[in-house]
N, C-alpha and C positions, 0 to 999 in steps of 0.2 A: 412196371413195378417189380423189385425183385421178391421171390419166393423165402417164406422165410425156412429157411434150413437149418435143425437143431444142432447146436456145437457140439461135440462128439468128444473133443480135446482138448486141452488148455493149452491157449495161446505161446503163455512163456516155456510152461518145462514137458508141454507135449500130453502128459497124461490122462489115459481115459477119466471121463467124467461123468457122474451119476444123473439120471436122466433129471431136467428141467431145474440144475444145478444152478446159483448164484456163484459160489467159488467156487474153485478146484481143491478138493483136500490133499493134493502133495504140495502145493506150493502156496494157494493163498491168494491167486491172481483173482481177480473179479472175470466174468465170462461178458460177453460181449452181449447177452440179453438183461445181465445186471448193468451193464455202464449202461445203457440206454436209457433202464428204468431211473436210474439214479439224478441223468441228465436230464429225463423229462421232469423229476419230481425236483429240480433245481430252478427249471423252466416256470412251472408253476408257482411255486414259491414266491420267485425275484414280480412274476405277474402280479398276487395276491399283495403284494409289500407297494408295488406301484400304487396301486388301484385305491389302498388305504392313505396314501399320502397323497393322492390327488383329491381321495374328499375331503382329507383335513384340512390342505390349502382352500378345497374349496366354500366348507363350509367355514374355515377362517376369514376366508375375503367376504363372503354373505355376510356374516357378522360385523367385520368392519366398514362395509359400506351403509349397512342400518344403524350405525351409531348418529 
């Protein structure tokens, strides 16, 4: 597993970054521990959106077969 090691710079214009940063204040880019967070909390999301359209087919077909 790799070690997690704090970004220090921003990726696109190089600039130091304030400790446990989401952007970089000269350019704006997102830091590489914000795209993560962001992609996990997308991960979960698309999960919770599944999860609810599988009860509602399911308790739609329940319905429909006790008719």
């Amino acid at each position: 597993m790799a070690s997690a090691v704090e970004q220090t710079t921003c990726d696109r214009c190089q600039a130091p970054l304030v400790l446990d940063a989401a952007y970089c204040d000269n350019c704006g880019e997102r830091t590489r521990r914000a795209r993560r967070t962001v992609r996990l909390a997308i991960r979960i999301e698309l999960l919770c959106l599944v999860i609810v359209a599988v009860l509602v087919v399911g308790f739609s077909w329940i319905f429909y077969v006790q008719k």
